[in-house]
PyMOL Python script that loads the backbone (N, CA, C, O; Angstrom):
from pymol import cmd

cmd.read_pdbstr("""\
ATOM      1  N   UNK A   1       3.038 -13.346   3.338  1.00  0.00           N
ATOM      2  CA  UNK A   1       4.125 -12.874   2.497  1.00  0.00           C
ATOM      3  C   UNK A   1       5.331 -12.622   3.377  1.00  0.00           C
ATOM      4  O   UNK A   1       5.202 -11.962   4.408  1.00  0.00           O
ATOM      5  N   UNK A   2       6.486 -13.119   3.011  1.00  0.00           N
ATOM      6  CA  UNK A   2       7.840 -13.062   3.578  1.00  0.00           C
ATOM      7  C   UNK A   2       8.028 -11.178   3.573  1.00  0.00           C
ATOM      8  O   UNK A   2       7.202 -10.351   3.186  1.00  0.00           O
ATOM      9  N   UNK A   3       9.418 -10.943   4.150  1.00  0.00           N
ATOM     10  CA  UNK A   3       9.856  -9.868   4.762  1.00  0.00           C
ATOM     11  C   UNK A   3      10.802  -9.359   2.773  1.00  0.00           C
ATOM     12  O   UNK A   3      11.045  -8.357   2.099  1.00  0.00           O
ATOM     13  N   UNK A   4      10.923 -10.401   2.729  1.00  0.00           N
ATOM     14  CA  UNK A   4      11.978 -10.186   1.386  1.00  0.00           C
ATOM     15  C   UNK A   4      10.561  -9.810   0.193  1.00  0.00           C
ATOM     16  O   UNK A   4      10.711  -9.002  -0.723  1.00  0.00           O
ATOM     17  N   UNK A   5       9.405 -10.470   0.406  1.00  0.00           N
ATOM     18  CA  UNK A   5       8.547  -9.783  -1.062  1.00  0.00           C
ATOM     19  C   UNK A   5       8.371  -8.912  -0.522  1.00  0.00           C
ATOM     20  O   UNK A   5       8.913  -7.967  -1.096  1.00  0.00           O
ATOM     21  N   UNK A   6       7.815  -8.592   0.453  1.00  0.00           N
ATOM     22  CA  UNK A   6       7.080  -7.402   1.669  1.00  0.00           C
ATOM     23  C   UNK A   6       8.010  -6.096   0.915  1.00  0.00           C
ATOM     24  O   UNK A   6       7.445  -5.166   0.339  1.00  0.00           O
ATOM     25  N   UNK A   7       9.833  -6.235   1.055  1.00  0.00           N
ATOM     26  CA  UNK A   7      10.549  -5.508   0.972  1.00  0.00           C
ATOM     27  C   UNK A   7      10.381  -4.986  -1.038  1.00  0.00           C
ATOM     28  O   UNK A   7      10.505  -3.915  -1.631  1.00  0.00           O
ATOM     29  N   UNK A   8      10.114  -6.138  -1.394  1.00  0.00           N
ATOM     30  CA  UNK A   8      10.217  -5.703  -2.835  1.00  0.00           C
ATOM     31  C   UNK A   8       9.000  -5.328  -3.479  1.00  0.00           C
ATOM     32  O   UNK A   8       8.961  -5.068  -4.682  1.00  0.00           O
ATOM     33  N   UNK A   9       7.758  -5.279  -2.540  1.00  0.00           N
ATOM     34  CA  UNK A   9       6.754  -4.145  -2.995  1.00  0.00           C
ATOM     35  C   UNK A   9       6.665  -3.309  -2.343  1.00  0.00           C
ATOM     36  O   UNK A   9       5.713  -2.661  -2.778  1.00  0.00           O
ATOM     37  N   UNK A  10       7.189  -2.681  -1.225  1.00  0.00           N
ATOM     38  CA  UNK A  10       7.755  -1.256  -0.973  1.00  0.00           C
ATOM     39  C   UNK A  10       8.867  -0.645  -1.693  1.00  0.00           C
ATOM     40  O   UNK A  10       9.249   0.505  -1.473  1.00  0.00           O
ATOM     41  N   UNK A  11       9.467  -1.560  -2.699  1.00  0.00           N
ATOM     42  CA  UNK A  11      11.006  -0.742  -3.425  1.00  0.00           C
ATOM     43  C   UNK A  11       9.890   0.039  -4.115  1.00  0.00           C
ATOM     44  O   UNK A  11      10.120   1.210  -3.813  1.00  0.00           O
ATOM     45  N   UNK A  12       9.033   0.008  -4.720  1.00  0.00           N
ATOM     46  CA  UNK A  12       8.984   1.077  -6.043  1.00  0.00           C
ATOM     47  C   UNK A  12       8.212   2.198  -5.163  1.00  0.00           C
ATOM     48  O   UNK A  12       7.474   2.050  -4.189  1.00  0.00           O
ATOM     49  N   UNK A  13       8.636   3.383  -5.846  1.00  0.00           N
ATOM     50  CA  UNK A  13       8.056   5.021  -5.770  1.00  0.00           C
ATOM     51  C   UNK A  13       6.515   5.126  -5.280  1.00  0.00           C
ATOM     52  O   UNK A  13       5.950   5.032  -4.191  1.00  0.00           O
ATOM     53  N   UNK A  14       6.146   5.344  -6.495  1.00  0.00           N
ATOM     54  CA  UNK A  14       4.573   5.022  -6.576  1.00  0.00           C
ATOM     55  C   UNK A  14       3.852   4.180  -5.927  1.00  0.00           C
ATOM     56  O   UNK A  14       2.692   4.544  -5.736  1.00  0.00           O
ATOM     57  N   UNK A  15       4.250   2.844  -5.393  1.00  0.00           N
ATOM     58  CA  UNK A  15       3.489   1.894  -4.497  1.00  0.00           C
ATOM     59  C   UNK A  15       3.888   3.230  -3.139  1.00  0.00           C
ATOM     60  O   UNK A  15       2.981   3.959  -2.738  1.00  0.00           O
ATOM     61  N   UNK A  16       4.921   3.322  -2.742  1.00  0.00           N
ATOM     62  CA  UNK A  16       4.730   3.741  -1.565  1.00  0.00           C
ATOM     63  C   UNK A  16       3.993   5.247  -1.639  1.00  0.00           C
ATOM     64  O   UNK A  16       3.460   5.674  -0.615  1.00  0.00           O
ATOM     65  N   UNK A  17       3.976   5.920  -2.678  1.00  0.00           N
ATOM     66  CA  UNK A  17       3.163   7.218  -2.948  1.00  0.00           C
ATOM     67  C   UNK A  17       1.670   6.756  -2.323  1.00  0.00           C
ATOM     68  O   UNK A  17       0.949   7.412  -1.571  1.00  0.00           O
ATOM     69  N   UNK A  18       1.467   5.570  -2.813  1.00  0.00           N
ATOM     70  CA  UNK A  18      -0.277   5.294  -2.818  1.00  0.00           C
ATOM     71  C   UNK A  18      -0.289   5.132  -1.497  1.00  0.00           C
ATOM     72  O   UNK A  18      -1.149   5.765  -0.885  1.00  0.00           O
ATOM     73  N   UNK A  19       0.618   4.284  -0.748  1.00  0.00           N
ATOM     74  CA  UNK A  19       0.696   4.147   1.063  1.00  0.00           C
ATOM     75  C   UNK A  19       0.164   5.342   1.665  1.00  0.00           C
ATOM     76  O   UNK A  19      -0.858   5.530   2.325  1.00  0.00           O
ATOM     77  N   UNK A  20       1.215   6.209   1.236  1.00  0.00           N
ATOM     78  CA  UNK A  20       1.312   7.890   1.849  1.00  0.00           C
ATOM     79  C   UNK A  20      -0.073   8.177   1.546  1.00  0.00           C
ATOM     80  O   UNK A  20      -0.670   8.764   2.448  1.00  0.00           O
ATOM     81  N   UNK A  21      -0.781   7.890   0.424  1.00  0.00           N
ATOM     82  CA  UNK A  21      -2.160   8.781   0.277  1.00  0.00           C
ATOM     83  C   UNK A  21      -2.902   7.788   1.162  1.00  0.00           C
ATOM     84  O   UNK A  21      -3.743   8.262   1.926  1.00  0.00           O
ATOM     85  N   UNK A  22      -2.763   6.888   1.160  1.00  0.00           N
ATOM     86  CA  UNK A  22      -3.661   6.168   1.955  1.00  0.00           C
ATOM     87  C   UNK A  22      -4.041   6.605   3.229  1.00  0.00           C
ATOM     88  O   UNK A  22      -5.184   6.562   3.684  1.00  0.00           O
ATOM     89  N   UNK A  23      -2.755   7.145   3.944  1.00  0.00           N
ATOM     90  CA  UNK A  23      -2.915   7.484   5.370  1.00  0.00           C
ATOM     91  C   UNK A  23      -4.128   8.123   5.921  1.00  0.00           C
ATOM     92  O   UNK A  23      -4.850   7.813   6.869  1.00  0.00           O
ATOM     93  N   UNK A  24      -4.163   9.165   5.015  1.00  0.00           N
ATOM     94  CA  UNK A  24      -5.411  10.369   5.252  1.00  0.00           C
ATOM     95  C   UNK A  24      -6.782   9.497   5.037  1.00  0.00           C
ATOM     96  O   UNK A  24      -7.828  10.142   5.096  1.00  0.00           O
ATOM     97  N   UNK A  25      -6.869   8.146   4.803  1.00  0.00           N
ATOM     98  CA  UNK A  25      -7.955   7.998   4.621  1.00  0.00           C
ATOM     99  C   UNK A  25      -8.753   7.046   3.558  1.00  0.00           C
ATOM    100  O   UNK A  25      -7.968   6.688   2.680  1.00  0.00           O
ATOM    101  N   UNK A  26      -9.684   6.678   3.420  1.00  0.00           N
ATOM    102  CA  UNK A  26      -9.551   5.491   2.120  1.00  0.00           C
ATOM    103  C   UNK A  26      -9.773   6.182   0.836  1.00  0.00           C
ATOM    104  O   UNK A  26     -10.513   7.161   0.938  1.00  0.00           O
ATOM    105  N   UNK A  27      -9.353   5.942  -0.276  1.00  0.00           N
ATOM    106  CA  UNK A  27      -9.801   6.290  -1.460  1.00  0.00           C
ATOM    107  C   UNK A  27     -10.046   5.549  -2.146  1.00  0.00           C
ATOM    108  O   UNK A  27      -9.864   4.352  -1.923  1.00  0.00           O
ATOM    109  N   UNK A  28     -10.649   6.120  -3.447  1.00  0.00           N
ATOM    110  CA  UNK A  28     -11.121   5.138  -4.400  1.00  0.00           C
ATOM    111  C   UNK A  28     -10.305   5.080  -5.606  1.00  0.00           C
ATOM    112  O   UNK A  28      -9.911   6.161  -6.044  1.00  0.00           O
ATOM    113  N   UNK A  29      -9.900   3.750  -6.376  1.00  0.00           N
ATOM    114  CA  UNK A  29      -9.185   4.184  -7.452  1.00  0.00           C
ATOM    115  C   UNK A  29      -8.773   5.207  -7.874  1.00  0.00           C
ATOM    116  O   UNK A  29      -7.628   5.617  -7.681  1.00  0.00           O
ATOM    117  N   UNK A  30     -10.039   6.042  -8.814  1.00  0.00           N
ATOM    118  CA  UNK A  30     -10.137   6.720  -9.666  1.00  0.00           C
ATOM    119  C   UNK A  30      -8.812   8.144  -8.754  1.00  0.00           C
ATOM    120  O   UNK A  30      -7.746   8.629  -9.133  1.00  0.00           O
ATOM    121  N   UNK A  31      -9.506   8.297  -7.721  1.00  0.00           N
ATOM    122  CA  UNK A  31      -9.034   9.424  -7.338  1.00  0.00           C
ATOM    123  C   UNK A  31      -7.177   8.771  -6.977  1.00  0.00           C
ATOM    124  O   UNK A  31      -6.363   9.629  -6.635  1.00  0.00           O
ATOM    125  N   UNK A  32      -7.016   8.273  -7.017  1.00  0.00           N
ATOM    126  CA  UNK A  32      -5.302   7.237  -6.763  1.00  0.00           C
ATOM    127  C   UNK A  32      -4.670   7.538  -7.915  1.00  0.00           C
ATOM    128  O   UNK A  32      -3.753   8.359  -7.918  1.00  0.00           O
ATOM    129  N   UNK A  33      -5.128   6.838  -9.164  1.00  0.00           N
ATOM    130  CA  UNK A  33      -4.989   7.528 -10.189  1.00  0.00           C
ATOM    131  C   UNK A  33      -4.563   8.721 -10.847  1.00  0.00           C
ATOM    132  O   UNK A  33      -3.499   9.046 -11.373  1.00  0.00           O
ATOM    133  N   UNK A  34      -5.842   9.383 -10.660  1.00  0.00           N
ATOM    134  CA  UNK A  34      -5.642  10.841 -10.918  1.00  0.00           C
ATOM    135  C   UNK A  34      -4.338  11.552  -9.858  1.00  0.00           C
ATOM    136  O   UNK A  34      -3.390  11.897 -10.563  1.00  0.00           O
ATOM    137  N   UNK A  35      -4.191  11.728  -8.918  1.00  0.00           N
ATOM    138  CA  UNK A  35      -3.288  11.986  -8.092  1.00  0.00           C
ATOM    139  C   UNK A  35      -1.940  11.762  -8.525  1.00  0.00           C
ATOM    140  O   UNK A  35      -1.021  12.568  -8.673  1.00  0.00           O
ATOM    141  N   UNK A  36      -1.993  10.360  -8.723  1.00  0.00           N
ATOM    142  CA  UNK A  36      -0.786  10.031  -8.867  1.00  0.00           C
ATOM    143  C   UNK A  36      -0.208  10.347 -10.530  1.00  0.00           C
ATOM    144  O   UNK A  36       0.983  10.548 -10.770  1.00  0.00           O
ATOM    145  N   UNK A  37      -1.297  10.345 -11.594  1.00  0.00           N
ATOM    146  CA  UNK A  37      -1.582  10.971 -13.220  1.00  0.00           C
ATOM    147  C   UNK A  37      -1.107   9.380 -13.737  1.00  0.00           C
ATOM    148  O   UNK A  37      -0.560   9.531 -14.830  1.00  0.00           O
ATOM    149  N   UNK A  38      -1.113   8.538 -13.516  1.00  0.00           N
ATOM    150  CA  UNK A  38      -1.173   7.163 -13.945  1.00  0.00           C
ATOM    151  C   UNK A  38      -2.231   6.687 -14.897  1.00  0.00           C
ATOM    152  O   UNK A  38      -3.254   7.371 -14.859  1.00  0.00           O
ATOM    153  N   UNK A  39      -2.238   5.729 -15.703  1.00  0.00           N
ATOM    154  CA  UNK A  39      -3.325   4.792 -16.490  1.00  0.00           C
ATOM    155  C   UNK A  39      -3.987   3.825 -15.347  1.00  0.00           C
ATOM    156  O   UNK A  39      -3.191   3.253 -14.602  1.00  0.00           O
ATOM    157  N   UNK A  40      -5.295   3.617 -15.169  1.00  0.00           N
ATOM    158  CA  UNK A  40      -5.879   2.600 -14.391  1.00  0.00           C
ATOM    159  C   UNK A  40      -5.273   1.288 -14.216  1.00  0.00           C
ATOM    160  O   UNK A  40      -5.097   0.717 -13.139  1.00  0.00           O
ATOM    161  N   UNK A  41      -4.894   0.757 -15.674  1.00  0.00           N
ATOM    162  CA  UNK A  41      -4.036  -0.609 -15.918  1.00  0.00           C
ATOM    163  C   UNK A  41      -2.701  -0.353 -15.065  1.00  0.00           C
ATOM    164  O   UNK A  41      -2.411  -1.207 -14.228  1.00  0.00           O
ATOM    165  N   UNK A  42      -1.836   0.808 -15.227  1.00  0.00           N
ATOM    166  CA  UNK A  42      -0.710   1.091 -13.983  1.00  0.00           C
ATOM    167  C   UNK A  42      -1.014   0.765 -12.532  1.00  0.00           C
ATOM    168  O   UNK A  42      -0.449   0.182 -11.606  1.00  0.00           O
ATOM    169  N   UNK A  43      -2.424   1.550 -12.798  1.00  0.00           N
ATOM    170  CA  UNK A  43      -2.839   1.856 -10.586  1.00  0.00           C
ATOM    171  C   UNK A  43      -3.261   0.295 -10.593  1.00  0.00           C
ATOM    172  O   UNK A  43      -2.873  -0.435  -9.681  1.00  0.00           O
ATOM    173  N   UNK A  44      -3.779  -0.022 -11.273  1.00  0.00           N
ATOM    174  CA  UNK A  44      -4.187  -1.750 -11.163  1.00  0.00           C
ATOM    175  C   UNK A  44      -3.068  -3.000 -10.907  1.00  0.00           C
ATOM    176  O   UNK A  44      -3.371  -4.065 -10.368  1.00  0.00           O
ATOM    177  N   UNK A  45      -1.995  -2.726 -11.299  1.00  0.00           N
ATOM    178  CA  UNK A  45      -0.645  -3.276 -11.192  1.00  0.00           C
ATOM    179  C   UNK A  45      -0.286  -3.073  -9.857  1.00  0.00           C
ATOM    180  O   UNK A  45      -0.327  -4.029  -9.083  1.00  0.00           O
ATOM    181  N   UNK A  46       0.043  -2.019  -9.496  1.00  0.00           N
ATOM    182  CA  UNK A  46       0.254  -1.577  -8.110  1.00  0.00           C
ATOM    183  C   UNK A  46      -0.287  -1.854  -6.859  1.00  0.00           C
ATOM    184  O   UNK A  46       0.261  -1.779  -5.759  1.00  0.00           O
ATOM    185  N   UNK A  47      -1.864  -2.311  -7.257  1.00  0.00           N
ATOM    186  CA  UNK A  47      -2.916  -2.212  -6.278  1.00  0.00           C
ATOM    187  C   UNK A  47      -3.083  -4.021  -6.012  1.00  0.00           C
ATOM    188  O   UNK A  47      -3.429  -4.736  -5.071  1.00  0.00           O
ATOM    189  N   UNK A  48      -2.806  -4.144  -6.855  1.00  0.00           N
ATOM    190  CA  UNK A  48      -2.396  -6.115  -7.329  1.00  0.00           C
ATOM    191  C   UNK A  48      -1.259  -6.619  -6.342  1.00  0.00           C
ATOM    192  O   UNK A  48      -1.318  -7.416  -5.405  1.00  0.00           O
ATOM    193  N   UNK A  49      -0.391  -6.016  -6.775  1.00  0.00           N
ATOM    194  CA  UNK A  49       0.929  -6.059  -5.860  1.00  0.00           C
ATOM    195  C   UNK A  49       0.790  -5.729  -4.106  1.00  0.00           C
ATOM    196  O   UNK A  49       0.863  -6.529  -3.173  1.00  0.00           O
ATOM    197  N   UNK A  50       0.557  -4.181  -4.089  1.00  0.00           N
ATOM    198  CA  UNK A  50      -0.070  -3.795  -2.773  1.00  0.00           C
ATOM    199  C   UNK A  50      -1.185  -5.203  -2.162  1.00  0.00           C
ATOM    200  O   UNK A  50      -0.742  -6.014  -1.348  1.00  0.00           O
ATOM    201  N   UNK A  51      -2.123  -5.265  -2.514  1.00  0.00           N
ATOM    202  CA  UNK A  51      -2.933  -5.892  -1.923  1.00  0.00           C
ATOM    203  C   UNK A  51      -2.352  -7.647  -1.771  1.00  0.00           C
ATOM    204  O   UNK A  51      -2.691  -8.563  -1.021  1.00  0.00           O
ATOM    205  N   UNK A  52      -1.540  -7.558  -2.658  1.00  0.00           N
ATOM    206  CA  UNK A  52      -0.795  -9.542  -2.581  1.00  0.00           C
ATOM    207  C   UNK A  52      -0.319  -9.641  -1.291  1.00  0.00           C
ATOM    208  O   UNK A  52      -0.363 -10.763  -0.787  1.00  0.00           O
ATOM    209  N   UNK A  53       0.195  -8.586  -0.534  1.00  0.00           N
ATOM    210  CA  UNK A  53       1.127  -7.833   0.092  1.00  0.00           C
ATOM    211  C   UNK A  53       0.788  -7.865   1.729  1.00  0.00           C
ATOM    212  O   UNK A  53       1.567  -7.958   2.678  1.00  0.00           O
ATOM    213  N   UNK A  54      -0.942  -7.732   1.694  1.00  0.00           N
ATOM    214  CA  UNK A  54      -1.717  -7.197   2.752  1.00  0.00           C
ATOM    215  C   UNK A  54      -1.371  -5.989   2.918  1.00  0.00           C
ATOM    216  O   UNK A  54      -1.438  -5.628   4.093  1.00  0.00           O
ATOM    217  N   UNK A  55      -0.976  -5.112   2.084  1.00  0.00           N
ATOM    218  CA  UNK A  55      -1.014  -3.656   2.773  1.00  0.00           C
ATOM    219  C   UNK A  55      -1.958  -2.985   1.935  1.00  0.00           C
ATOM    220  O   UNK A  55      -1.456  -1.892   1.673  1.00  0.00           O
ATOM    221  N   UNK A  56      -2.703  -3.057   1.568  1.00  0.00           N
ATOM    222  CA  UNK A  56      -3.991  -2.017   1.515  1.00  0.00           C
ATOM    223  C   UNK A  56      -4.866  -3.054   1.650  1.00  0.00           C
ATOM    224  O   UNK A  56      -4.558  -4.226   1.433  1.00  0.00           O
ATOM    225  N   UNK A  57      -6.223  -2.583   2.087  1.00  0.00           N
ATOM    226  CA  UNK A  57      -7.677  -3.367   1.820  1.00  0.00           C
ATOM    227  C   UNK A  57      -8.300  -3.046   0.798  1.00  0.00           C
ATOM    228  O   UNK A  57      -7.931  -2.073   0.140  1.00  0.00           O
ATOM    229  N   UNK A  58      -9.550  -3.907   0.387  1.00  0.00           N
ATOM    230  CA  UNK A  58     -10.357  -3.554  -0.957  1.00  0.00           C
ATOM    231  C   UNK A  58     -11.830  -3.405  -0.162  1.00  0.00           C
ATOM    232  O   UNK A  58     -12.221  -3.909   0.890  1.00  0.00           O
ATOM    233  N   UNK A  59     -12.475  -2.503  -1.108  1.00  0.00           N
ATOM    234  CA  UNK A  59     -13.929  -2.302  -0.493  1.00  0.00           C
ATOM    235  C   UNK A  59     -14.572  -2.173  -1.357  1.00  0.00           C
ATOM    236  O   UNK A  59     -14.035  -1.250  -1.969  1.00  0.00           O
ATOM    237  N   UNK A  60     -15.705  -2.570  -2.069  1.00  0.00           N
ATOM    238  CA  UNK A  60     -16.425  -2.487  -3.247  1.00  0.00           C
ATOM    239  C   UNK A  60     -18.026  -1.653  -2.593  1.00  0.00           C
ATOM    240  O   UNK A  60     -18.751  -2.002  -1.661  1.00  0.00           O
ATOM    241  N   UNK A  61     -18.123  -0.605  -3.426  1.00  0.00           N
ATOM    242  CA  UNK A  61     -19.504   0.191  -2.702  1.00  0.00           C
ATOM    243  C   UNK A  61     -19.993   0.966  -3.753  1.00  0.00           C
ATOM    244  O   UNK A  61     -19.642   2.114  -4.027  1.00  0.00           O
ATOM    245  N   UNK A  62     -20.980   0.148  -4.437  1.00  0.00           N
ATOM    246  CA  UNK A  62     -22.130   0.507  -5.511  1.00  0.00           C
ATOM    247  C   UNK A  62     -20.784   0.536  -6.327  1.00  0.00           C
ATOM    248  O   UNK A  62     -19.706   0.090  -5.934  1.00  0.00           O
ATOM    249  N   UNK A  63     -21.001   1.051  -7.351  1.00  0.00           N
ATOM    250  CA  UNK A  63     -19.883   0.803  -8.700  1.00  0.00           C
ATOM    251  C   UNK A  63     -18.115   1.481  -8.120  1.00  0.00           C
ATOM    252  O   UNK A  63     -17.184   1.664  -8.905  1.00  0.00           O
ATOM    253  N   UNK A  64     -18.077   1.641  -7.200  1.00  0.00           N
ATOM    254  CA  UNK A  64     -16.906   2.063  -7.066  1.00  0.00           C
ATOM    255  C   UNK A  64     -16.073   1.214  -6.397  1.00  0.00           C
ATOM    256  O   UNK A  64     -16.491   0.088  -6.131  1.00  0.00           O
ATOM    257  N   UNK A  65     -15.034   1.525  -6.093  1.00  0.00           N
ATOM    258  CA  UNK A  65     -14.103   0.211  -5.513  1.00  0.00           C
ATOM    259  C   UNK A  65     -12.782   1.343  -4.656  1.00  0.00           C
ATOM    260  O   UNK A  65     -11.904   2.006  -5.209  1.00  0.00           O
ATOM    261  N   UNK A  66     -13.154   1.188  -2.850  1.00  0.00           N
ATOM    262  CA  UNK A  66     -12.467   2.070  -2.207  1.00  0.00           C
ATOM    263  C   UNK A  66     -10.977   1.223  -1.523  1.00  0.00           C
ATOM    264  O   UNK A  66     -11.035   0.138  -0.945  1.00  0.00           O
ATOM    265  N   UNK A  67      -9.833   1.934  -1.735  1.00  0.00           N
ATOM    266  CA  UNK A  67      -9.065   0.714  -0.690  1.00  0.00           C
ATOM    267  C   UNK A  67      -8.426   1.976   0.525  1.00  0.00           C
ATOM    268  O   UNK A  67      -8.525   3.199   0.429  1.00  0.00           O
ATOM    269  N   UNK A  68      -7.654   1.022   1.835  1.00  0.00           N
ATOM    270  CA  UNK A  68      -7.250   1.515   2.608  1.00  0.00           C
ATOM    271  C   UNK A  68      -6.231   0.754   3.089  1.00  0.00           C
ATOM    272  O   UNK A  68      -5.957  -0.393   2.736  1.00  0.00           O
ATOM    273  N   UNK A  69      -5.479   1.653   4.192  1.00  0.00           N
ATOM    274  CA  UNK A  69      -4.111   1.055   4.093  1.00  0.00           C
ATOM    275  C   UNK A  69      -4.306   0.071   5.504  1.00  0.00           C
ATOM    276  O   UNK A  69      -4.995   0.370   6.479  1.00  0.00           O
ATOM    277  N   UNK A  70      -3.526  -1.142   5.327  1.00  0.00           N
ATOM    278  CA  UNK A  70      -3.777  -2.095   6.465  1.00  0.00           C
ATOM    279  C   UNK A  70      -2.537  -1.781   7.396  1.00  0.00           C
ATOM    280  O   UNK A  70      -1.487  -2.210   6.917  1.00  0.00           O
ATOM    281  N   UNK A  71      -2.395  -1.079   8.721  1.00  0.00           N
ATOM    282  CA  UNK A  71      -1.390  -0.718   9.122  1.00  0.00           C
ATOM    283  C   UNK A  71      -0.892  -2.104  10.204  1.00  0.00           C
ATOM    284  O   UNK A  71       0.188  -2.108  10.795  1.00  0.00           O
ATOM    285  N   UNK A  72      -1.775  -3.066  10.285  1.00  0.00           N
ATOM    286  CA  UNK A  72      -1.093  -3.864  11.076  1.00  0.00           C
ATOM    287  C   UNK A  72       0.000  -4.593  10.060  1.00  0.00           C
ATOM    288  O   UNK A  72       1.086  -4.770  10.611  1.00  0.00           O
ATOM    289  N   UNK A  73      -0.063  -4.992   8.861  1.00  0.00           N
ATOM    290  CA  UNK A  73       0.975  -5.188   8.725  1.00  0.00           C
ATOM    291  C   UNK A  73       2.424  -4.484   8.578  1.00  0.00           C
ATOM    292  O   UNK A  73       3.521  -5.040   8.525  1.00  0.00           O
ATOM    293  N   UNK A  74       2.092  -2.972   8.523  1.00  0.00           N
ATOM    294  CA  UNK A  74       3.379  -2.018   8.671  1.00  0.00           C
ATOM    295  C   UNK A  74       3.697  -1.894  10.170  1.00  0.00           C
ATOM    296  O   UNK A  74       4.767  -1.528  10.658  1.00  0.00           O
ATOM    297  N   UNK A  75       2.716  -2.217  10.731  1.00  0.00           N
ATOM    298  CA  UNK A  75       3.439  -2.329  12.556  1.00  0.00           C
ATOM    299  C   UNK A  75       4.242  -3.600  12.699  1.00  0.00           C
ATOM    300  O   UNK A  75       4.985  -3.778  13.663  1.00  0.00           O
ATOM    301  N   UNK A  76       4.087  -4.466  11.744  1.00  0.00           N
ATOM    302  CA  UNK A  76       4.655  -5.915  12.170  1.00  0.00           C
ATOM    303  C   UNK A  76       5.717  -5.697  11.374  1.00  0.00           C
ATOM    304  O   UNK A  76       6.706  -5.724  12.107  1.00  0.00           O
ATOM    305  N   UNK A  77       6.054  -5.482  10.193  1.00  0.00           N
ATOM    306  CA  UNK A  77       7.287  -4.728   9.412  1.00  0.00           C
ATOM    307  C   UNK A  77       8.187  -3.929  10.610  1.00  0.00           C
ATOM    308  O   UNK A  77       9.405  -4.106  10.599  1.00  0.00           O
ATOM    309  N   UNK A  78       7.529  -2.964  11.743  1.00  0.00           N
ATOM    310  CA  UNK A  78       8.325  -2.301  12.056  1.00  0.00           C
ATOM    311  C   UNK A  78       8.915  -2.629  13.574  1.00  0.00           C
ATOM    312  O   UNK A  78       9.885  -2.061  14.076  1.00  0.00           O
ATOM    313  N   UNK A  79       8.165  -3.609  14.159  1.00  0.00           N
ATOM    314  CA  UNK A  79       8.782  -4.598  14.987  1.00  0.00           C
ATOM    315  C   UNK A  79       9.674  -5.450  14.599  1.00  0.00           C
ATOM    316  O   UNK A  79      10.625  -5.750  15.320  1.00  0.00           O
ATOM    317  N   UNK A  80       9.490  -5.938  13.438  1.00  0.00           N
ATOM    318  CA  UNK A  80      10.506  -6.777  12.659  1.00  0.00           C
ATOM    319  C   UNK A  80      12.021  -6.039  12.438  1.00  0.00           C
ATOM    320  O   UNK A  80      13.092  -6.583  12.708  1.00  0.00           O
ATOM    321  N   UNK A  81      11.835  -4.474  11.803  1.00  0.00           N
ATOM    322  CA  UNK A  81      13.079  -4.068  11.839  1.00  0.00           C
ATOM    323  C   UNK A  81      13.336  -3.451  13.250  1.00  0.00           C
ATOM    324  O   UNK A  81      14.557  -3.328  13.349  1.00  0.00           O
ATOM    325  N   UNK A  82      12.825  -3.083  14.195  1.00  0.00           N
ATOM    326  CA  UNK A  82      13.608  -2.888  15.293  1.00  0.00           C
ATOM    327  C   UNK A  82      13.985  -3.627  15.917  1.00  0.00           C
ATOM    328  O   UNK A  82      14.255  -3.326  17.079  1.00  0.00           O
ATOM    329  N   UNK A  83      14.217  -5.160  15.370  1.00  0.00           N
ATOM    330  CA  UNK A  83      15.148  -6.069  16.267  1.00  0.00           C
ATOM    331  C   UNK A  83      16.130  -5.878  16.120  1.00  0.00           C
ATOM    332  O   UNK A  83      16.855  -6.135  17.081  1.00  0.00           O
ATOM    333  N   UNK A  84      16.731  -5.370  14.975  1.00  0.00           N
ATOM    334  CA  UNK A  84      18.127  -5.299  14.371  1.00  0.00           C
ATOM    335  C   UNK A  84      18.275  -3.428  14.722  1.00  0.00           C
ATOM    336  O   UNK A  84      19.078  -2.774  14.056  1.00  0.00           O
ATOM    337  N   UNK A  85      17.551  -2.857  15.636  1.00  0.00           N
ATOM    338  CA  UNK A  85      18.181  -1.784  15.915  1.00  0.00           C
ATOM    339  C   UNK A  85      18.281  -0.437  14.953  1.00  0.00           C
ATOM    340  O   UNK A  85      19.182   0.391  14.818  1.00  0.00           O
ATOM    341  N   UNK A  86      16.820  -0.584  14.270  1.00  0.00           N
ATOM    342  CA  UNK A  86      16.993  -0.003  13.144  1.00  0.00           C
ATOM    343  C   UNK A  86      16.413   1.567  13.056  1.00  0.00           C
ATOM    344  O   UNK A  86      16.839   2.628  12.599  1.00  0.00           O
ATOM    345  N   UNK A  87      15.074   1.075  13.823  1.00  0.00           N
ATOM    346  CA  UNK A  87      14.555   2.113  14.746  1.00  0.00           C
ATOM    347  C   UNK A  87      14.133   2.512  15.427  1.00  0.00           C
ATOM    348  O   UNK A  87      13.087   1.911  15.676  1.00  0.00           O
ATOM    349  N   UNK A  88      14.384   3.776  16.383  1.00  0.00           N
ATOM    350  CA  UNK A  88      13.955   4.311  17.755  1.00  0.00           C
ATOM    351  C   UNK A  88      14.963   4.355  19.057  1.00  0.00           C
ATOM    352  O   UNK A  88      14.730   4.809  20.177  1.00  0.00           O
ATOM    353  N   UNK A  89      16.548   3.535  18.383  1.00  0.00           N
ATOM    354  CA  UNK A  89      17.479   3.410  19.224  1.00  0.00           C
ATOM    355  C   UNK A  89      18.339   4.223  18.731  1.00  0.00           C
ATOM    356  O   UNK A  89      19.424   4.387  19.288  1.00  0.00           O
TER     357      UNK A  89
END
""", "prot")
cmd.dss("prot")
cmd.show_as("cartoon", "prot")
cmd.util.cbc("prot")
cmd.orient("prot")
């Protein structure tokens, strides 16, 4: 995925809300959801997008379904913008 979709599934709120929860750790839907007070079909949209994206992983374990956040591609996002000086200078 280019830098320009990359950029336009980090524009919305809530995708990056789910990032932020991600950090602490993997979760499972349900609890993404609830957190966030969304419909499943919403977190499912998001998680569609996210994952088109490579930034979260999927994990399926007995009936549940856990994801986590893939940080190599936010390290390569953030090499990408510090060429242009964006950050840490």
């Amino acid at each position: 995925m280019g830098e320009s979709n990359l950029f336009k599934v980090l524009s919305d709120r809530q995708r990056r809300d789910i990032l932020v929860m991600l950090r602490k750790g993997r979760m499972s839907a349900g609890e993404i959801a609830e957190a966030l007070q969304i419909t499943p079909a919403a977190l499912s949209y998001h998680l569609r997008l996210l994952k088109s994206a490579d930034l979260v992983m999927e994990y399926k374990y007995k009936n549940y379904v856990y994801y986590e956040i893939n940080t190599s591609v936010l390290q390569e996002l953030i090499l990408w913008v510090e060429q242009f000086g964006g950050m840490g200078q």
